[in-house]
N, C-alpha and C positions, 0 to 999 in steps of 0.2 A: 421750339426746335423745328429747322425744316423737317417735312415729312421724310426726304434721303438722306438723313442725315446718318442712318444705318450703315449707308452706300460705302464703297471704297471712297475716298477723294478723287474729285476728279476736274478740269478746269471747268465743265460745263456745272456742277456741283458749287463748286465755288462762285462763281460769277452768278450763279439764280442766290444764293445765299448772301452773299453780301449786296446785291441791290433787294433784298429782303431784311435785311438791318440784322443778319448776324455774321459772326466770324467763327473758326473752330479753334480751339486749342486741342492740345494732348492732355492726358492725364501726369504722362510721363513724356520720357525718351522713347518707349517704347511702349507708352499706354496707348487705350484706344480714345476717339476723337470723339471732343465731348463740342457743342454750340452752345452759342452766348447772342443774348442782346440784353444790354444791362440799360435799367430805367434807376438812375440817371445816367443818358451817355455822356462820355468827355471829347469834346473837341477844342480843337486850337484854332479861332478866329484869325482868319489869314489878316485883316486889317488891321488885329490890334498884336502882333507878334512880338513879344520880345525878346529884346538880346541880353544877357546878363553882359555886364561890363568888361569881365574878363574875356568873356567871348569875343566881343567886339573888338577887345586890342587884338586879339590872337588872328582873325580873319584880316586885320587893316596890316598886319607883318607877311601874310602869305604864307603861312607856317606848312599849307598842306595844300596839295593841287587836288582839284574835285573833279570827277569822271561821273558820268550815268551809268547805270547798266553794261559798264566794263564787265565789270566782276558777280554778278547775281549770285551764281554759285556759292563761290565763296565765301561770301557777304551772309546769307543763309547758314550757313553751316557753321561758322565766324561766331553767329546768332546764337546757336544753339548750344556750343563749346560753352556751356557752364556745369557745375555737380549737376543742377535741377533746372529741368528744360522743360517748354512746352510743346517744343519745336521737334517732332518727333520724324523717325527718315520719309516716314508718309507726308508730311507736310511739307518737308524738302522736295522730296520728289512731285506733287501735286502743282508747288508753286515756280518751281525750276520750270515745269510743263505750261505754267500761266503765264510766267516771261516770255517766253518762246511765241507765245502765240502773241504778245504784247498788251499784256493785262496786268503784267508786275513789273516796278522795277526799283532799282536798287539805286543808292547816290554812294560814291565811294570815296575815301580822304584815302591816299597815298601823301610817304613824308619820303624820300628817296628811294621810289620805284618801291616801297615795303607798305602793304596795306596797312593803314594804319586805325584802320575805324569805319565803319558804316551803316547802314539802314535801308529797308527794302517798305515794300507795300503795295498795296493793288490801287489798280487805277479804273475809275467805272464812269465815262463820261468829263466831267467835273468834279469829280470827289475824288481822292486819295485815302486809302485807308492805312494808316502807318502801323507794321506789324512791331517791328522790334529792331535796335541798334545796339550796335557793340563799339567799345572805344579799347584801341591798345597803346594808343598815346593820350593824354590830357586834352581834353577840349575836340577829339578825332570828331566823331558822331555828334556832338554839337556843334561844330561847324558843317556836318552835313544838312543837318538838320534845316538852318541857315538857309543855308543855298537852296534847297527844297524849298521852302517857300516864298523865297524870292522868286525863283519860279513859275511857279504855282498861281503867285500874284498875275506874273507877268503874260501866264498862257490864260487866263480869266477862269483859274479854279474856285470854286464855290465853297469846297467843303474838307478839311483837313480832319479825318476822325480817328481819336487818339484813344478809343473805348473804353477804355477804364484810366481814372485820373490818380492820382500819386505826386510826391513831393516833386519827381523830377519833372513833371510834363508841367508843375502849376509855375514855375520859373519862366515859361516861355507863353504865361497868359493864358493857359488850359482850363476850360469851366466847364462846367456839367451843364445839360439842356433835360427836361423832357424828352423820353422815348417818343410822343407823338411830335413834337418840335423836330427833334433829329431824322423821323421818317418825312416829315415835310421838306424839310432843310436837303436832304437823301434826295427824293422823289425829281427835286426840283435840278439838283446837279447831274446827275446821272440822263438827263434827261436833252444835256447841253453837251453839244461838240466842241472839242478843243484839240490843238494844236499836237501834231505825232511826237512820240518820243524822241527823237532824234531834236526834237526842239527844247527840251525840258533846261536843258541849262542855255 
């Protein structure tokens, strides 16, 4: 656990922590903020990504128009709208403040002008740290997903980390690394310049 990990959240907080290889969760909604660096990490190899099949018809019909960082706020909040959340308003407010400065951002599926699904996460050089997505239509947030690392590909990101792995993330080719493989894989992205947000799609 960082040493401030006491501290309020704060974007300077966040940013020494995850190029230190953890992230926060909440307890709750309203719990206090606990850190993580889990051995094994889960990342998603941007080379070898896949698409499940359904996906892949649903993005070749155009089903959903995809924005950057339209909607952050939102998108966040969107996130957190379940009974049991991790995403507590400290977190909202901490990472709303890390957008802003341009250290988070959000991909967003709109199906007529009605958000329809999305996902947010921090950006540290070369790495993307993927926090959390929400889907309000079928397939919403996996097609953002999609576009994210086409992306990601195409701006020369290095490192997609997806921290703790589960049935959904192992669909799209998610494997566990060693914690010291993952701070080398870390050290080396974070480390490399890449192209402004306003580039990302």
């Amino acid at each position: 656990m960082p040493r401030n990990a006491v501290q309020p959240l704060s974007p300077q907080i966040l940013l020494k922590a995850y190029a230190s290889g953890y992230f926060p969760m909440a307890t709750s909604k309203t719990g206090p903020i606990e850190w993580y660096s889990p051995n094994p990490r889960c990342i998603i190899p941007l080379e070898s990504f896949k698409i499940p099949r359904s996906l892949r018809r649903n993005i070749r019909k155009n089903v959903f128009s995809i924005t950057v960082s339209q909607a952050f706020e939102q998108v966040i909040v969107a996130c957190a709208d379940r009974p049991e959340s991790w995403i507590s308003s400290e977190i909202i407010g901490a990472y709303s403040q890390l957008h802003k400065l341009g250290f988070a951002d959000s991909v967003e599926a709109w199906q007529h002008g009605v958000l329809a699904g999305g996902l947010y996460g921090v950006t540290l050089g070369a790495a993307f740290f993927g926090e959390s997505m929400f889907s309000r239509k079928p397939e919403a947030s996996k097609t953002c997903l999609a576009a994210l690392v086409e992306s990601l590909r195409r701006r020369g990101f290095l490192l997609l980390d997806s921290q703790i792995i589960n049935d959904h993330v192992r669909q799209f080719g998610a494997i566990e690394i060693p914690r010291d493989e993952y701070m080398r894989r870390l050290a080396e992205a974070i480390g490399v310049e890449t192209p402004p947000r306003d580039a990302l799609l």
